[in-house]
BARO-392421 format. One record per residue (C-alpha): residue in one letter; x negated, y, z. Coordinates in steps of 0.2 Angstrom, whole numbers, plus 5000, padded with zeros to 4 digits. Example, Ala and Ser with C-alpha at 12.3 -4.5 7.8 and 13.67 -1.06 7.14 Angstrom:
REM BARO-392421
 resn   px   py   pz
    a 4938 4978 5039
    s 4932 4995 5036
***
This chain:
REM BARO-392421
 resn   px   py   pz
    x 4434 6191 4985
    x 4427 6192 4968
    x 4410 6205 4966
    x 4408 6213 4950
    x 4398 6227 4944
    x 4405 6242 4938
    x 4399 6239 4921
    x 4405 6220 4921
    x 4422 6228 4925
    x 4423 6240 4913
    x 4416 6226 4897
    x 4432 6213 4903
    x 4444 6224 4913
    x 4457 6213 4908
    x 4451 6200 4915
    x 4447 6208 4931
    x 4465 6215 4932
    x 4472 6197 4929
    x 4460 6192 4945
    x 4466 6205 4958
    x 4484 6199 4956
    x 4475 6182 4966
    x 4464 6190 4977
    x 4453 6206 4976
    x 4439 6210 4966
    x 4426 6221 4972
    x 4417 6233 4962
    x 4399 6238 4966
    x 4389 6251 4962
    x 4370 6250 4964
    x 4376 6234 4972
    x 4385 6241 4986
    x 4403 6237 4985
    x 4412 6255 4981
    x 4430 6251 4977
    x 4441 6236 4976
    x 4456 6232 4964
    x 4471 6223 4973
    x 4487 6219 4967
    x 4503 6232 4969
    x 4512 6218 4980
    x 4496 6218 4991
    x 4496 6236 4992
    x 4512 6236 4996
    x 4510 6224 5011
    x 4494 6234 5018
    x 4504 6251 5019
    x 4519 6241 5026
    x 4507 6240 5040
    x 4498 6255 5044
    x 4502 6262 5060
    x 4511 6277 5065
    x 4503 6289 5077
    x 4511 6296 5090
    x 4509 6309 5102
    x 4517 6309 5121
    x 4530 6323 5118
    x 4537 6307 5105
    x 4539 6295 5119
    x 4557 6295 5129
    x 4557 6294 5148
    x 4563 6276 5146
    x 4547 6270 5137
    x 4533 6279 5148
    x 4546 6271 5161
    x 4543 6254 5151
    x 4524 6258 5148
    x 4519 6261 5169
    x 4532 6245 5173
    x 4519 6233 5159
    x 4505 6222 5169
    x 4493 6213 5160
    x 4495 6195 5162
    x 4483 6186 5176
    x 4472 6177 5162
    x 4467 6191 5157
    x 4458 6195 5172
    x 4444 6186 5167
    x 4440 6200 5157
    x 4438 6214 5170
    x 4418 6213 5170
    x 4419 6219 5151
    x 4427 6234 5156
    x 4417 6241 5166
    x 4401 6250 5164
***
């Protein structure tokens, strides 16, 4: 990702705008990044991607059915120490 300040940005913003459509440009303010230009494609994609939330009255009996049926697989028992306090 490229850094740039905000006042680099504003000088070349067309040059900026050409980068973001090849990977992100972050744009810092005091030197902490604050905002990052992406291209409308990659915006895209990210919001393709965001999840839905939903509450239990939105499940069928089928998938809490489906949900209590689901194990964990047995590697994943190697793990059980993490979970508990």
């Amino acid at each position: 990702m490229i850094r740039v300040s905000a006042a680099e940005f504003q000088r070349h913003l067309a040059t900026y705008h050409d980068a973001a459509l090849r990977e992100g440009v972050a744009i810092l303010h005091h030197g902490r990044e604050r905002t990052v230009l992406i291209s409308a494609e990659e915006y895209q994609r990210l919001k393709r991607r965001d999840r839905q939330v939903m509450a239990l009255d939105d499940f069928t009996e089928a998938d809490l059915a489906a949900l209590e049926a689901t194990r964990a697989p047995e590697a994943s028992k190697a793990f059980d120490d993490e979970t508990t306090a």
